[in-house]
N, C-alpha and C positions, 0 to 999 in steps of 0.2 A: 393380478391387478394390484392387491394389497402389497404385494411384495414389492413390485417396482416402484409401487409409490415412497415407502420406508427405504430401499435402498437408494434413492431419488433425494432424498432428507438426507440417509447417514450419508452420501457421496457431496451435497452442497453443503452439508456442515463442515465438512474435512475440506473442501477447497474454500470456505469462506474462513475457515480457519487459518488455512495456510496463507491465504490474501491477505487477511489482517495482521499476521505477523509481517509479511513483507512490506504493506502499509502504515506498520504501527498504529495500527486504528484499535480501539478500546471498543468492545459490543459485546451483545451476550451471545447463548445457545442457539437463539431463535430467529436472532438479527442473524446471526454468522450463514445461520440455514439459511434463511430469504437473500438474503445478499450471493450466496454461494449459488442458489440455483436461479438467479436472475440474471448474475453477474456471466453464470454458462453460456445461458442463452447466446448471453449479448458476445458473448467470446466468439461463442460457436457459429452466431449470423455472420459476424464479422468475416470470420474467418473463410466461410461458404463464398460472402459478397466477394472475397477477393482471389477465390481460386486457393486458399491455402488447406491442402489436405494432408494428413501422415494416421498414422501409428495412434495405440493407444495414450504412447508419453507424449506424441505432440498432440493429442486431445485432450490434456490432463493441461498440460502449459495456455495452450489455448482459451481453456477455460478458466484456469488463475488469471490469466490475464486479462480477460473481459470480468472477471469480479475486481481484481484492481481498478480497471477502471472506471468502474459503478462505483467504487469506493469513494473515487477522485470524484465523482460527479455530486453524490453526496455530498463531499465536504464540500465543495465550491456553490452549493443550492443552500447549504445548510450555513456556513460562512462560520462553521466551529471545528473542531477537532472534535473527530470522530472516528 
């Protein structure tokens, strides 16, 4: 249980890290995590809502791509660079 949870942390901070680079968005350690495993989620519903299934790399892209756009949602709620 402990475990999944930290590899659940180190796996959304490595994809909200790599969303923020592709976003050029500026956040810390913590934000990168919460954004990274929200942003899965939301990749991942999406992804189900529309019949798109593969692999682990199109579940890696999947999930960059719903943190990108929790990102996008952020900035346009937040009305800053972020």
């Amino acid at each position: 249980m402990i475990l999944s949870i930290i590899i659940t942390i180190l796996v959304g901070a490595l994809i909200g890290w790599l969303a923020g680079i592709l976003m050029k968005s500026r956040h810390g350690f913590w934000m990168s995590c919460l954004l990274g495993i929200v942003g899965s989620f939301l990749g991942w519903g999406i992804a189900n809502f529309i019949g798109l299934y593969g692999g682990w790399v199109v579940d890696v892209l999947i999930r960059i791509v719903g943190t990108c756009l929790l990102i996008a949602i952020v900035r346009a709620v937040l009305g800053k660079k972020f």
